[in-house]
C-alpha positions, 0 to 999 in steps of 0.5 A, a space after each residue: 462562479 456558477 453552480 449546477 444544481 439538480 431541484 435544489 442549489 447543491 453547489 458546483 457539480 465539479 465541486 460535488 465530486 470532489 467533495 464526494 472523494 474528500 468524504 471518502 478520504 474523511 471515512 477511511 481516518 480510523 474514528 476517535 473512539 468514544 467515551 464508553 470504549 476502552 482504549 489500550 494504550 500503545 506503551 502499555 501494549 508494547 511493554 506486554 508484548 515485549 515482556 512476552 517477547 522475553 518470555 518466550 526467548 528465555 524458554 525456547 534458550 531453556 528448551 535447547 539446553 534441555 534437548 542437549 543435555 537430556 532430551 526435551 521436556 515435552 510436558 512442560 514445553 507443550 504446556 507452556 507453548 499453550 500458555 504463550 499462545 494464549 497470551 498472543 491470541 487476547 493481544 491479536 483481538 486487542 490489534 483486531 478490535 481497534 483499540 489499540 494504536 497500533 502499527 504494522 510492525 507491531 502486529 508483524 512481531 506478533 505473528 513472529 511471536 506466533 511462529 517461535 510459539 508454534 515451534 515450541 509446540 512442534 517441538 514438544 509435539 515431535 520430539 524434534 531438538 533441531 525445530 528449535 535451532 542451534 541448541 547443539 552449541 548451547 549446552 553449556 550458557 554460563 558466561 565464563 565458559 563462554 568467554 573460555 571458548 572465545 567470546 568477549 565480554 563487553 564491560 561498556 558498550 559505546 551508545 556513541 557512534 563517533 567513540 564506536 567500539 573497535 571490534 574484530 571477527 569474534 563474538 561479543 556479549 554486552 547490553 543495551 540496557 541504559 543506552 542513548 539514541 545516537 542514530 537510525 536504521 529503516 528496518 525494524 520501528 528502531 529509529 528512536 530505539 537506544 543503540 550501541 556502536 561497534 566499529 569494524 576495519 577489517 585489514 584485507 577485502 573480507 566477507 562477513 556476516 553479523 548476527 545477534 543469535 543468542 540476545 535476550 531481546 528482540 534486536 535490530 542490526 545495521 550497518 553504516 558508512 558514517 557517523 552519525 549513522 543514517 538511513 541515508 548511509 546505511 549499508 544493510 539493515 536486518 529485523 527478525 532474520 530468524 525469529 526475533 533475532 538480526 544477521 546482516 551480510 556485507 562485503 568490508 574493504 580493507 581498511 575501511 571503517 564499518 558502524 555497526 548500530 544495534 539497536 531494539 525493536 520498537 525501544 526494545 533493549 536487553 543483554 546482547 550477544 553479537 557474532 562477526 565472523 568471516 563468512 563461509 558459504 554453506 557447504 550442504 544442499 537440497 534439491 529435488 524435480 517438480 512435476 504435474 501429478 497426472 502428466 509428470 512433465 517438469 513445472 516451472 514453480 517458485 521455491 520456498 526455503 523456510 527457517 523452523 521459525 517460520 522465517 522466509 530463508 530463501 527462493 529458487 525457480 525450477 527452471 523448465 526443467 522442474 528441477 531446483 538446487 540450494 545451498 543450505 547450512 547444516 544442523 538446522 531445520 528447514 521447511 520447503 513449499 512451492 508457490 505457483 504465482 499463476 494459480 496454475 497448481 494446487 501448491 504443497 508443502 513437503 512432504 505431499 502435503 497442499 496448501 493452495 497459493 502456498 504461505 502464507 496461506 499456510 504455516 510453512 512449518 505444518 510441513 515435514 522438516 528437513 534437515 541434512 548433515 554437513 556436506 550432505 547433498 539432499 536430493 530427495 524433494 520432490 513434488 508431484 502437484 496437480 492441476 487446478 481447476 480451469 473455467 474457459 470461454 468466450 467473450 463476443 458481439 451478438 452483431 457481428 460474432 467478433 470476440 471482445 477484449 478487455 473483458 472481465 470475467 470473475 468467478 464466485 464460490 458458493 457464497 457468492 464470494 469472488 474466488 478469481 477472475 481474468 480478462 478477455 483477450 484480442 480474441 474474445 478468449 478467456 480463462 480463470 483459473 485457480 479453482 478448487 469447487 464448482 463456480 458462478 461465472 460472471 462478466 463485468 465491464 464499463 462498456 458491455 452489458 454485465 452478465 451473470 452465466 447462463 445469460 442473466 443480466 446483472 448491471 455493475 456487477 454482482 454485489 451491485 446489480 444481481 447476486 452471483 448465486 442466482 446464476 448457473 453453478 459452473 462444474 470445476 474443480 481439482 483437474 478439472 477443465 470447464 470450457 465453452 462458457 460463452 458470453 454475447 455482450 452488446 456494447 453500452 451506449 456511448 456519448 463524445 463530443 469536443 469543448 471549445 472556448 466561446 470567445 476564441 474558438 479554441 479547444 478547452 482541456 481539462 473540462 469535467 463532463 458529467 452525465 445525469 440519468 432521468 433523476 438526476 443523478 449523475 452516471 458517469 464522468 469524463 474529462 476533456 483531452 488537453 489540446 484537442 478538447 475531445 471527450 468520451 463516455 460509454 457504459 450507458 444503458 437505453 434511457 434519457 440523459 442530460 451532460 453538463 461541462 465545467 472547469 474553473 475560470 468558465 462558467 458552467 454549463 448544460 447541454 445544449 448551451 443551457 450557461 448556469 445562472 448563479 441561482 444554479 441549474 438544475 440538469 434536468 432542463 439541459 436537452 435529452 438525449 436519447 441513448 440505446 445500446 450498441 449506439 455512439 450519439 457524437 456532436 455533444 460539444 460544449 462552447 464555454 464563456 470565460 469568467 471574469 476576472 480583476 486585475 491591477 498592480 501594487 507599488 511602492 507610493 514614494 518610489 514607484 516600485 513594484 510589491 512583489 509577493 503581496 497578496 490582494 484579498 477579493 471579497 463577496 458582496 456578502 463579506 465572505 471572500 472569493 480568492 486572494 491572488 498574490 502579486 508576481 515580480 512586476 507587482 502585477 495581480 490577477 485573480 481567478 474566474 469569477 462569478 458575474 457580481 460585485 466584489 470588493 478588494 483590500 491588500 494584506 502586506 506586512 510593511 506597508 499601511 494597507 488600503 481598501 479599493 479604491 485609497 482607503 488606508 486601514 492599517 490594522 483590520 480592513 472592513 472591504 465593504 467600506 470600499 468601492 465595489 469593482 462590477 465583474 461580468 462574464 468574459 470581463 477583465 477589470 484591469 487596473 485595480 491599482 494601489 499605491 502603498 505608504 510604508 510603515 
């Protein structure tokens, strides 16, 4: 096959490409660590992690009873907040340094650990008992107790899905400590993580919910229609609904058997408290109107409702009307954030407090709590957001004055970090907003000039061919509009043409076109439109360039009609073709000759029948082999293109004495230069390299 080449025989052009996105690929695998780094293994990080996991569990269930029997002990909780927090922030740089083999559900429960730590700190710093739960039916968390007031105790827990544990609504405590894994969920890394069963057949149509509030480890829920209980017969599935503990909610059908798996986190196990109770909609509420600062017209925003936790509880949109509404259930804080999608508005937290972009850009909880009492409807709110800042122009033709469309255009802090961008619409018009301090302004586009304002030039881009500081600084910020930021772009050069097949004159799809500038190098890519054999490239600044064509079973070719020979090619000895902007240079077409190819049949010596899914090897002269094709339902083989030369061919069956072409048995190892050669030429098909095989 032959290859392109610029000064030195770099291989296949087409090949170089694909070569480059394999090393791309190879670049991303995280590399092995060497000899001198500390690795940190996972099972020693997710034992810390559960260990402090516990920890915090056992003292946030501390808290609570302290706060119903005789107030917080704020002291102690806000010291021992800070030493929890410390303990997360030396496994946050272990995760940030890499040298632990950690997933995403592991840096996930950090950060809910990070939230049950931070409330503790709230708490302590408010002297607020409802931040840390439902500490009210807390006070009292001996086991007898609890078992006076209705909750069972679960002497041994079924690990086996098919001996579930018949249950009905009521609470029940056990533990999972010892368990089997007998099932799968796909929430919560709790696939191979030891679980027990409960079975639940409700008499009549009911709705319920399923929670593990009150466990001592770090639990995963799951609901299923079968055993052994799958991914695939899961109902609903719940990680971390509020803190580290799980709720599912489900409709059950009278008299239908319900699995409920409860599991661990990532193999987490522990003493479990599981509540199955009819579920009751909540009967309090909040609401409250959304409106701009400075105009006070209605917005229409997303809502968002938040556990103290730092759980995400729920979302409503205001409607057009600004306002919203949400049930909520009582004797429990909450947290409420607008999130404008567009950017539009500089986003808060209740009670007046912003947080661009809203959480998780911000803890939600820095806000003020809400808490409202059974049957209180809590009408009060409100947000009052302001605007901001908007940069607007237009994108144009100097020729002809016409707007552009499908320009982009960014905006650059004072670092030259983007900040954000649009693009430009049928019009020409354009408007970035999302700002909050004045910005750099720049364009960026494979088919026009790349500009950085106030008319600068910055080919690719800032980053690649200018630095966006080294532009005008555009006045913006909160409430500020900015417009008549205007760009005349000219259009970038343009190359196109058509591919055909020299032999038959039929358009060739799937062509690669590649386009080398003056040294060489190539600038830009394209691909043949299959049944048409069009192409078309832009983006081209004034200059000299060459353009090359490939695609497998053709050989390889320059413009204009330059065949590579199999030395390689270098594109500079392709014919230049003079490119400036605002210009399309068409007729670059390409007319490519077949490779040859080698072709025959397997059979059957002693019965004439055709071998079926045998494969043929074709070796180089050189011994190292080209391809190796296999034989279809008629015993016929065909190889791919190959490059004009000589080749040499040897079957690899399992039944049959080999050979190598032509009538040379070598069963056991084939030497395929011992053979005769089969001379393959460009637009050539030597058919009949034929074998007839002895079975064994």
């Amino acid at each position: 096959m032959t290859r392109i080449t610029r000064r030195s025989s770099y291989g296949r052009w087409s090949q170089r490409l694909m070569a480059t996105m394999l090393i791309v690929l190879l670049q991303a695998i995280p590399r092995p660590l060497s000899a001198e780094e500390p690795r940190v293994d996972k099972e020693v990080l997710l034992t810390r992690i559960h260990r402090l996991s516990e920890e915090i569990q056992a003292r946030t269930e501390q808290a609570r009873i302290n706060a119903g029997r005789l107030g917080i002990d704020i002291v102690d909780l806000a010291r021992d907040a800070e030493h929890f927090d410390r303990d997360l922030e030396e496994i946050g740089r272990i995760l940030a340094e890499g040298n632990a083999e950690s997933e995403n559900p592991v840096a996930d429960k950090v950060e809910t650990l990070r939230l049950l730590v931070h409330n503790l700190s709230l708490a302590a710093r408010t002297d607020d008992p409802a931040i840390l739960g439902h500490y009210p039916e807390r006070k009292h968390p001996q086991r007898e107790t609890s078992t006076a007031i209705g909750i069972k105790v679960v002497t041994k827990s079924s690990d086996d899905c098919t001996t579930a544990t018949l249950i009905d609504l009521g609470t029940y405590t056990g533990s999972t400590v010892g368990a089997t894994n007998d099932g799968e969920a796909e929430c919560g890394s709790s696939i191979d993580s030891p679980d027990v069963w409960f079975r639940f057949s409700p008499s009549s149509n009911t709705r319920v919910a399923v929670e593990t509030t009150g466990s001592s480890f770090d639990t995963v829920l799951s609901v299923h229609s079968a055993c052994p209980g799958t991914i695939d017969n899961q109902i609903a599935c719940n990680d971390d609904w509020d803190g580290l503990q799980s709720r599912v909610v489900f409709t059950a059908n009278g008299g239908t058997d319900y699995l409920i798996r409860l599991s661990g986190f990532d193999g987490a196990t522990g003493d479990f408290v599981l509540s199955i109770q009819e579920y009751i909609a909540p009967t309090s509420s909040i609401s409250g109107l959304v409106t701009d600062a400075a105009t006070g017209d209605p917005i229409d925003i997303e809502i968002g409702i938040w556990f103290g936790s730092g759980y995400l509880y729920a979302t409503v949109d205001t409607g057009a009307d600004g306002r919203f509404f949400y049930w909520i259930d009582s004797s429990r804080a909450y947290f409420v954030s607008t999130r404008s999608w567009s950017r539009s508005y500089v986003d808060e937290l209740y009670n007046d407090i912003e947080c661009f972009g809203g959480p998780p850009a911000c803890d939600p909880t820095s806000g003020d709590p809400i808490i409202v009492a059974p049957e209180e409807a809590r009408d009060d709110i409100n947000f009052a957001l302001r605007r901001s800042g908007v940069i607007s122009g237009m994108i144009r033709d100097p020729q002809t004055g016409e707007g552009i469309e499908g320009i982009r255009i960014n905006a650059y802090d004072a670092t030259g970090k983007y900040i954000a961008g649009d693009y430009s619409d049928a019009l020409g018009e354009y408007a970035v907003v999302g700002l909050l301090e004045p910005c750099y302004i720049a364009t960026v586009s494979s088919t026009h000039e790349d500009k950085l304002y106030d008319d600068l030039p910055c080919p690719g881009g800032p980053g690649t061919g200018c630095d966006a500081t080294a532009g005008s600084l555009v006045p913006s910020g909160v409430e500020i509009v900015t417009e008549g930021i205007d760009f005349f772009l000219n259009r970038l050069g343009i190359l196109s043409g058509t591919v055909t097949d020299a032999v038959t004159g039929d358009p060739v799809g799937g062509v690669d076109i590649s386009v080398f500038d003056s040294d060489g190098d190539v600038v830009k890519t394209a691909r043949s439109a299959y049944g048409e054999g069009a192409w078309t490239t832009g983006g081209l600044v004034d200059g000299l360039y060459q353009a090359a064509a490939g695609r497998y079973y053709y050989v390889d070719q320059l413009y204009d009609g330059l065949d590579c020979p199999l030395s390689g090619c270098v594109p500079e000895s392709g014919t230049p073709i003079p490119v400036t902007v605002n210009t399309e240079i068409t007729g670059i077409d390409f007319a490519l000759t077949p490779e040859g190819r080698i072709g025959g049949t397997l059979r059957d010596v002693g019965t004439g029948d055709p071998l079926v899914d045998q494969r043929v090897y074709i070796y180089r002269q050189d011994g190292t082999r080209a391809t190796y094709p296999m034989t279809d339902d008629l015993g016929v083989f065909i190889s791919g293109g190959l490059d004009a030369g000589t080749y040499y061919l040897a079957t690899a069956t399992w039944e049959y004495v080999d050979e190598v072409y032509d009538d040379l048995p070598c069963d056991g190892w084939c030497e395929p230069l011992f053979g005769t050669p089969v001379t393959v030429s460009n637009n050539t098909d030597p058919l009949g390299i034929d074998f007839d095989l002895v079975r064994k």
